[in-house]
C-alpha positions as a printed Julia matrix, in Angstrom:
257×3 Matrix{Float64}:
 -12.23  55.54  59.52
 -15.8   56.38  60.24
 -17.44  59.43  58.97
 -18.11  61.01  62.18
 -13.95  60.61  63.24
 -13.19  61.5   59.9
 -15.12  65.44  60.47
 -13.8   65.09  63.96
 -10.36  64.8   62.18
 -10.84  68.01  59.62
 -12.61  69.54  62.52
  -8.56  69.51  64.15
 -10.51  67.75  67.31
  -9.36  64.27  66.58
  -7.18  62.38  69.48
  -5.93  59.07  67.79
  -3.31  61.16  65.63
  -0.1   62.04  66.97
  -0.07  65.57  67.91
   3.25  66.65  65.82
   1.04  65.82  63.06
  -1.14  68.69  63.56
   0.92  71.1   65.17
   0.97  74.84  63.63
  -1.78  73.8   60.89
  -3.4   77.32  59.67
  -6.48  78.72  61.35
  -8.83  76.76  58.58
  -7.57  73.2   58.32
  -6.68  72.27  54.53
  -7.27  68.78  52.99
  -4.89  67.67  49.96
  -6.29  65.99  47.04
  -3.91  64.21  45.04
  -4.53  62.45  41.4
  -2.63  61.55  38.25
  -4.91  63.29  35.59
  -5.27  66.69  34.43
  -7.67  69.32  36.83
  -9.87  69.62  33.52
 -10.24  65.82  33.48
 -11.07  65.15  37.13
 -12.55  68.03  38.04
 -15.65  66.77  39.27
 -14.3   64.59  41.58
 -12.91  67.69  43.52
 -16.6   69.27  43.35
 -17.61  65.64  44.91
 -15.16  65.89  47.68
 -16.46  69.58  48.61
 -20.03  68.93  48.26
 -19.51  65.67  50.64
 -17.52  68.21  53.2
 -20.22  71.04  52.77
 -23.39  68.19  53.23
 -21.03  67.35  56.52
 -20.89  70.88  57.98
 -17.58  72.24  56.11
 -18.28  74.61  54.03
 -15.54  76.18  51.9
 -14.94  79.05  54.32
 -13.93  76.51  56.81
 -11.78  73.91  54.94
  -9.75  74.51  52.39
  -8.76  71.81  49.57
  -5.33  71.67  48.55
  -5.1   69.99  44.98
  -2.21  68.77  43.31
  -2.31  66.97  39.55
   0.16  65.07  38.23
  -1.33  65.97  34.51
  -0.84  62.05  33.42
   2.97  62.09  34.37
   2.77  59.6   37.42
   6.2   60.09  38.37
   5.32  63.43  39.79
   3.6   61.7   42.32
   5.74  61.45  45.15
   7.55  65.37  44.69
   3.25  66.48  44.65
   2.38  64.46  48.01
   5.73  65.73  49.25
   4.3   69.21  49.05
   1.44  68.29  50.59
   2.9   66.95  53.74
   5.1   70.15  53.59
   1.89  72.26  53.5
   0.95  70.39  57.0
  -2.4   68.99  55.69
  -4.81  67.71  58.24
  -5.62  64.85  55.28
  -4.9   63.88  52.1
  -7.26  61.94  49.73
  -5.21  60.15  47.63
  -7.91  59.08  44.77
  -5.77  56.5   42.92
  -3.4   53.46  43.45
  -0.71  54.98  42.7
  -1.81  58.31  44.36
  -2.11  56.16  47.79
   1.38  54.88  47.32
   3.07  58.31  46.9
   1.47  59.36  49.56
   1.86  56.7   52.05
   5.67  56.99  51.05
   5.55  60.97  51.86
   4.49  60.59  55.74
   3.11  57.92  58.46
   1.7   59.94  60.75
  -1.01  62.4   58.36
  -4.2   60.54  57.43
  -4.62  59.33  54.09
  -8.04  58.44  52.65
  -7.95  56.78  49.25
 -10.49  55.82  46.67
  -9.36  53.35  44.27
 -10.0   50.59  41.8
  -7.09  48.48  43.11
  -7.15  45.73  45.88
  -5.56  47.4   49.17
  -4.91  44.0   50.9
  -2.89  42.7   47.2
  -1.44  46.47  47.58
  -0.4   45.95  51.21
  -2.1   49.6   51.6
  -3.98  48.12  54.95
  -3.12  44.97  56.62
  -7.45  44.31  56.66
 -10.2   45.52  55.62
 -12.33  46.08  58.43
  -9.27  46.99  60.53
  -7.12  49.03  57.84
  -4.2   50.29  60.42
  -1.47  53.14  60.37
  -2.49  55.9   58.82
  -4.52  54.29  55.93
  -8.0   54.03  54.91
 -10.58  54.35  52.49
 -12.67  53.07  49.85
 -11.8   50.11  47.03
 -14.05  49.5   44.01
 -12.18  46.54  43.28
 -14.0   44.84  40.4
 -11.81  42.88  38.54
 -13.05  39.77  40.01
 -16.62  40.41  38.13
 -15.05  40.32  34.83
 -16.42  37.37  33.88
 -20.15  38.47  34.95
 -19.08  41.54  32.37
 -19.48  38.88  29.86
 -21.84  36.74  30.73
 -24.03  40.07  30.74
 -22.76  40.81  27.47
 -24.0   37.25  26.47
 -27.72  38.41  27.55
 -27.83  41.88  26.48
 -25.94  41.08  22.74
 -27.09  37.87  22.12
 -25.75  37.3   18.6
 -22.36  39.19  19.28
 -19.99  37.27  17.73
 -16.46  38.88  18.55
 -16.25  41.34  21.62
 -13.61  43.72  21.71
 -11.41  44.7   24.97
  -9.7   47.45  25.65
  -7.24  47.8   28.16
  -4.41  50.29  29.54
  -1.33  48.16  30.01
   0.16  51.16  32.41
  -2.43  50.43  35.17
  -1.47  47.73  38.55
  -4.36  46.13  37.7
  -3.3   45.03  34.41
  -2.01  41.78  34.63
  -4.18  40.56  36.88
  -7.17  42.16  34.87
  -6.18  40.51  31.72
  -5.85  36.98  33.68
  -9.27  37.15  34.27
 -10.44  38.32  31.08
  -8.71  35.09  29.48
  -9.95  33.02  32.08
 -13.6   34.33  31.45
 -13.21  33.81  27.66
 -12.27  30.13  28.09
 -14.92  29.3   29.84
 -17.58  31.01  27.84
 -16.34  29.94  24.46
 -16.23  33.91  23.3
 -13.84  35.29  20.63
 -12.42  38.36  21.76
 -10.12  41.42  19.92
  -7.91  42.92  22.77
  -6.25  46.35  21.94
  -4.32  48.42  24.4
  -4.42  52.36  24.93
  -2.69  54.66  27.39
  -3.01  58.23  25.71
  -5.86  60.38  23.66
  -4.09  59.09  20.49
  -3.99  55.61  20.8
  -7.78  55.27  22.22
  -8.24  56.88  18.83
  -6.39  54.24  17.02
  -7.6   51.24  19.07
 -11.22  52.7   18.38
 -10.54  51.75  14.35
  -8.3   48.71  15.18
 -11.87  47.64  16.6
 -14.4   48.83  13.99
 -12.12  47.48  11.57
 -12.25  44.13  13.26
 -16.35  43.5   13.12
 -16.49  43.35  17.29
 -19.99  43.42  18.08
 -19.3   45.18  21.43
 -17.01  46.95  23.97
 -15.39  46.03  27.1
 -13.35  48.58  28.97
 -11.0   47.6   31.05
 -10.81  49.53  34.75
  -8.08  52.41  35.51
  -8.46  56.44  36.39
  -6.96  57.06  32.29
 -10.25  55.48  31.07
 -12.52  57.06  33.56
 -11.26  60.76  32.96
 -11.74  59.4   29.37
 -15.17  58.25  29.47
 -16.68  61.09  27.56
 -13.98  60.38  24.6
 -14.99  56.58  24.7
 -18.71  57.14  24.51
 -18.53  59.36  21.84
 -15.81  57.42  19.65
 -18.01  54.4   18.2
 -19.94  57.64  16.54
 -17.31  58.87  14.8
 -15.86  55.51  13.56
 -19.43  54.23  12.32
 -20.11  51.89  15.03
 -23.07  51.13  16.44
 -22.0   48.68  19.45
 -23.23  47.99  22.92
 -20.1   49.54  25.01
 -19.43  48.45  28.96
 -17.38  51.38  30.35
 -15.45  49.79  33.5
 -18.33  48.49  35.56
 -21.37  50.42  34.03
 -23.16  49.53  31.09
 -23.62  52.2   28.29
 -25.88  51.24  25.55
 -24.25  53.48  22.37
 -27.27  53.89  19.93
Protein backbone atom coordinates (compact mmCIF):
# COMPACT_ATOMS: atom_id res chain seq x y z
CA UNK A 1 0.00 0.00 0.00
CA UNK A 2 1.42 3.34 -0.94
CA UNK A 3 1.50 6.20 1.38
CA UNK A 4 -0.70 8.43 -0.49
CA UNK A 5 -3.71 5.33 -0.60
CA UNK A 6 -2.84 4.60 2.75
CA UNK A 7 -4.06 8.66 4.00
CA UNK A 8 -6.64 8.24 1.30
CA UNK A 9 -7.68 5.11 3.36
CA UNK A 10 -7.71 6.94 7.07
CA UNK A 11 -9.01 9.86 5.17
CA UNK A 12 -12.46 7.22 4.76
CA UNK A 13 -12.01 8.25 0.82
CA UNK A 14 -10.45 5.02 -0.24
CA UNK A 15 -12.40 2.85 -3.11
CA UNK A 16 -10.46 -0.55 -3.27
CA UNK A 17 -12.07 -1.64 0.20
CA UNK A 18 -15.33 -3.15 0.34
CA UNK A 19 -17.78 -0.71 1.52
CA UNK A 20 -19.32 -2.95 4.56
CA UNK A 21 -15.95 -2.46 5.82
CA UNK A 22 -16.40 1.09 6.49
CA UNK A 23 -19.90 1.46 6.99
CA UNK A 24 -21.12 3.46 10.29
CA UNK A 25 -17.30 4.22 11.30
CA UNK A 26 -17.51 7.38 13.83
CA UNK A 27 -17.24 10.92 12.54
CA UNK A 28 -13.16 10.79 13.16
CA UNK A 29 -11.89 7.54 11.70
CA UNK A 30 -9.87 5.44 14.45
CA UNK A 31 -6.74 3.31 13.65
CA UNK A 32 -5.98 0.17 16.02
CA UNK A 33 -2.58 -0.52 17.13
CA UNK A 34 -2.03 -3.85 18.31
CA UNK A 35 1.33 -5.33 20.13
CA UNK A 36 2.34 -8.01 22.61
CA UNK A 37 4.31 -5.82 25.18
CA UNK A 38 3.33 -3.64 27.89
CA UNK A 39 2.10 0.34 26.85
CA UNK A 40 5.16 1.41 29.18
CA UNK A 41 7.49 -0.74 27.04
CA UNK A 42 6.36 0.26 23.55
CA UNK A 43 5.23 3.39 24.05
CA UNK A 44 7.21 5.15 21.66
CA UNK A 45 6.27 3.28 18.92
CA UNK A 46 2.63 4.66 19.37
CA UNK A 47 4.21 8.35 19.53
CA UNK A 48 5.97 7.14 16.06
CA UNK A 49 2.75 6.11 14.53
CA UNK A 50 1.06 9.63 15.50
CA UNK A 51 3.87 11.77 14.61
CA UNK A 52 4.00 9.84 11.03
CA UNK A 53 -0.04 10.56 10.82
CA UNK A 54 0.37 14.26 12.10
CA UNK A 55 3.68 14.89 9.44
CA UNK A 56 0.82 13.35 6.88
CA UNK A 57 -1.99 15.82 7.67
CA UNK A 58 -3.80 13.82 10.67
CA UNK A 59 -3.49 15.38 13.48
CA UNK A 60 -4.92 13.88 16.69
CA UNK A 61 -8.18 15.81 16.45
CA UNK A 62 -8.81 14.00 13.28
CA UNK A 63 -7.74 10.34 13.86
CA UNK A 64 -7.96 8.66 16.70
CA UNK A 65 -5.56 5.57 17.71
CA UNK A 66 -7.10 2.72 19.25
CA UNK A 67 -4.37 0.69 21.25
CA UNK A 68 -4.63 -2.60 22.58
CA UNK A 69 -1.51 -4.51 24.60
CA UNK A 70 -1.32 -7.83 25.19
CA UNK A 71 1.18 -6.99 28.33
CA UNK A 72 3.59 -10.10 27.17
CA UNK A 73 0.63 -12.67 27.31
CA UNK A 74 0.43 -13.42 23.44
CA UNK A 75 -2.53 -15.43 23.73
CA UNK A 76 -4.57 -12.34 24.22
CA UNK A 77 -3.93 -11.61 20.84
CA UNK A 78 -6.71 -12.71 18.92
CA UNK A 79 -9.73 -11.66 21.84
CA UNK A 80 -7.58 -7.79 21.50
CA UNK A 81 -7.78 -7.67 17.49
CA UNK A 82 -11.28 -9.06 17.95
CA UNK A 83 -12.15 -5.84 19.69
CA UNK A 84 -10.69 -3.97 17.29
CA UNK A 85 -12.61 -5.20 14.36
CA UNK A 86 -15.67 -4.82 16.74
CA UNK A 87 -14.73 -1.12 17.23
CA UNK A 88 -15.04 -0.84 13.18
CA UNK A 89 -11.43 0.45 12.69
CA UNK A 90 -10.61 1.99 9.39
CA UNK A 91 -6.92 0.10 10.02
CA UNK A 92 -5.10 -1.76 12.21
CA UNK A 93 -1.24 -1.78 12.52
CA UNK A 94 -0.42 -4.90 13.70
CA UNK A 95 3.45 -4.22 14.80
CA UNK A 96 4.51 -7.87 15.36
CA UNK A 97 4.37 -11.43 13.81
CA UNK A 98 2.25 -12.61 15.86
CA UNK A 99 0.22 -9.31 16.10
CA UNK A 100 -0.31 -9.70 12.09
CA UNK A 101 -1.57 -13.19 12.57
CA UNK A 102 -4.27 -12.35 15.17
CA UNK A 103 -5.28 -9.90 13.24
CA UNK A 104 -5.47 -11.33 9.87
CA UNK A 105 -7.49 -14.18 11.70
CA UNK A 106 -10.02 -11.38 13.21
CA UNK A 107 -11.27 -9.97 9.63
CA UNK A 108 -10.45 -10.04 5.66
CA UNK A 109 -11.91 -7.20 4.61
CA UNK A 110 -10.21 -4.17 7.25
CA UNK A 111 -6.66 -3.21 6.26
CA UNK A 112 -3.90 -4.41 8.19
CA UNK A 113 -0.45 -2.78 8.07
CA UNK A 114 2.25 -4.66 9.92
CA UNK A 115 5.81 -3.97 10.90
CA UNK A 116 7.76 -6.91 11.73
CA UNK A 117 11.02 -8.75 12.06
CA UNK A 118 9.60 -11.95 10.51
CA UNK A 119 9.61 -13.04 6.76
CA UNK A 120 5.88 -12.41 5.39
CA UNK A 121 6.36 -14.67 2.29
CA UNK A 122 7.82 -17.81 5.01
CA UNK A 123 4.64 -16.40 7.10
CA UNK A 124 2.27 -16.69 4.14
CA UNK A 125 1.15 -13.02 5.43
CA UNK A 126 1.31 -11.83 1.50
CA UNK A 127 1.56 -14.09 -1.38
CA UNK A 128 4.63 -11.31 -2.76
CA UNK A 129 6.30 -8.74 -1.88
CA UNK A 130 5.80 -6.19 -4.33
CA UNK A 131 2.21 -7.40 -4.82
CA UNK A 132 1.22 -8.29 -1.05
CA UNK A 133 -2.74 -9.06 -1.77
CA UNK A 134 -5.99 -9.27 0.46
CA UNK A 135 -5.99 -7.11 2.99
CA UNK A 136 -2.24 -7.29 3.97
CA UNK A 137 0.67 -5.11 3.85
CA UNK A 138 3.46 -3.54 5.38
CA UNK A 139 6.94 -3.40 6.33
CA UNK A 140 9.55 -6.56 7.17
CA UNK A 141 12.97 -5.96 8.76
CA UNK A 142 13.78 -9.39 8.15
CA UNK A 143 17.45 -9.77 9.11
CA UNK A 144 18.15 -13.05 10.04
CA UNK A 145 19.82 -13.79 6.87
CA UNK A 146 22.76 -11.16 7.92
CA UNK A 147 23.64 -13.11 10.89
CA UNK A 148 26.63 -14.20 9.71
CA UNK A 149 27.80 -10.50 8.61
CA UNK A 150 26.88 -9.91 12.61
CA UNK A 151 29.96 -11.87 13.08
CA UNK A 152 32.14 -11.30 10.67
CA UNK A 153 31.72 -7.55 11.98
CA UNK A 154 32.31 -8.75 15.32
CA UNK A 155 35.58 -10.33 13.88
CA UNK A 156 36.71 -6.60 12.80
CA UNK A 157 35.49 -4.55 15.53
CA UNK A 158 36.78 -7.30 18.54
CA UNK A 159 39.60 -8.63 17.02
CA UNK A 160 40.99 -10.77 19.84
CA UNK A 161 37.44 -11.92 21.10
CA UNK A 162 37.83 -15.24 21.84
CA UNK A 163 34.27 -16.63 22.87
CA UNK A 164 31.11 -14.53 21.79
CA UNK A 165 28.09 -14.95 23.63
CA UNK A 166 24.37 -15.22 22.05
CA UNK A 167 21.42 -14.58 23.40
CA UNK A 168 18.29 -15.62 22.14
CA UNK A 169 14.38 -15.81 23.04
CA UNK A 170 13.33 -19.33 22.19
CA UNK A 171 9.43 -17.99 22.25
CA UNK A 172 9.95 -15.92 19.04
CA UNK A 173 8.95 -17.60 15.05
CA UNK A 174 12.12 -16.67 14.20
CA UNK A 175 13.85 -18.89 16.48
CA UNK A 176 14.67 -21.86 14.83
CA UNK A 177 15.48 -20.54 11.85
CA UNK A 178 17.61 -17.75 13.66
CA UNK A 179 19.61 -20.24 15.51
CA UNK A 180 20.25 -22.29 12.08
CA UNK A 181 22.00 -19.52 10.92
CA UNK A 182 23.86 -18.63 13.86
CA UNK A 183 25.40 -22.32 13.78
CA UNK A 184 25.88 -22.14 10.26
CA UNK A 185 27.83 -18.76 10.65
CA UNK A 186 29.95 -20.22 13.51
CA UNK A 187 31.12 -23.16 11.36
CA UNK A 188 32.28 -21.34 8.89
CA UNK A 189 34.13 -18.73 10.83
CA UNK A 190 35.80 -21.09 13.24
CA UNK A 191 34.21 -18.90 16.38
CA UNK A 192 33.40 -20.38 19.83
CA UNK A 193 30.22 -19.22 20.93
CA UNK A 194 28.11 -19.38 24.61
CA UNK A 195 24.32 -19.42 23.65
CA UNK A 196 21.87 -18.66 26.57
CA UNK A 197 18.16 -18.22 26.17
CA UNK A 198 15.80 -15.51 27.87
CA UNK A 199 12.10 -14.78 27.55
CA UNK A 200 11.28 -12.65 30.79
CA UNK A 201 13.05 -9.63 32.96
CA UNK A 202 14.37 -12.47 35.22
CA UNK A 203 16.03 -14.69 33.08
CA UNK A 204 17.84 -11.79 30.89
CA UNK A 205 19.12 -11.18 34.39
CA UNK A 206 20.37 -14.64 34.82
CA UNK A 207 21.65 -15.19 31.25
CA UNK A 208 23.53 -11.74 31.77
CA UNK A 209 25.83 -13.75 34.66
CA UNK A 210 25.60 -17.15 32.83
CA UNK A 211 27.66 -14.88 30.29
CA UNK A 212 30.06 -12.84 32.46
CA UNK A 213 30.68 -15.92 34.19
CA UNK A 214 31.65 -17.57 30.96
CA UNK A 215 34.67 -14.99 29.80
CA UNK A 216 32.55 -14.04 26.33
CA UNK A 217 34.30 -11.24 24.93
CA UNK A 218 31.06 -9.88 23.36
CA UNK A 219 27.25 -9.87 22.81
CA UNK A 220 25.00 -10.96 20.15
CA UNK A 221 21.29 -10.43 20.52
CA UNK A 222 19.19 -12.32 18.84
CA UNK A 223 15.98 -10.40 16.97
CA UNK A 224 12.27 -10.41 18.55
CA UNK A 225 9.84 -7.38 19.97
CA UNK A 226 10.80 -9.00 23.95
CA UNK A 227 14.43 -7.85 23.31
CA UNK A 228 13.64 -4.61 21.65
CA UNK A 229 11.16 -3.33 24.45
CA UNK A 230 14.17 -4.64 26.49
CA UNK A 231 16.92 -2.82 24.99
CA UNK A 232 17.39 -0.32 27.74
CA UNK A 233 17.69 -3.43 30.35
CA UNK A 234 20.34 -5.08 27.96
CA UNK A 235 22.50 -2.02 27.56
CA UNK A 236 22.65 -1.33 30.98
CA UNK A 237 23.17 -5.06 32.29
CA UNK A 238 27.01 -5.69 31.30
CA UNK A 239 27.39 -2.57 33.98
CA UNK A 240 26.01 -4.12 36.65
CA UNK A 241 27.60 -7.61 36.13
CA UNK A 242 31.24 -6.07 35.62
CA UNK A 243 31.45 -6.44 32.00
CA UNK A 244 32.97 -4.42 29.77
CA UNK A 245 31.96 -6.10 26.25
CA UNK A 246 31.21 -4.86 22.80
CA UNK A 247 27.23 -5.71 22.69
CA UNK A 248 25.23 -6.02 19.06
CA UNK A 249 21.57 -5.36 20.01
CA UNK A 250 19.48 -7.10 17.05
CA UNK A 251 20.88 -5.34 14.02
CA UNK A 252 22.60 -2.20 15.62
CA UNK A 253 25.84 -2.10 17.09
CA UNK A 254 26.22 -0.69 20.69
CA UNK A 255 29.68 -0.25 21.86
CA UNK A 256 29.18 -0.74 26.02
CA UNK A 257 32.21 1.21 27.51
Amino acid sequence: MRRREFIKLIGGTATTWPLAARAQRPAIPAVGFLRPTRAEESGHLVAALRQGLRESGYPSDKVVIESRWADGREERLPKLASELVASQVAAIVAASLLSVRAAKAATASIPIIFVTGGDPLEERLVSSLNRPGGNITGVSFYDIPITGKRLALFRELVPKAEMIAVLQDPTTLTFQTETREIEAAVRASGQRIITVKASSEQEITEAFSTIAKSGADALLVGGGPFFNSKRNQLIALPHSTGSRRAMCLASSFLPVD
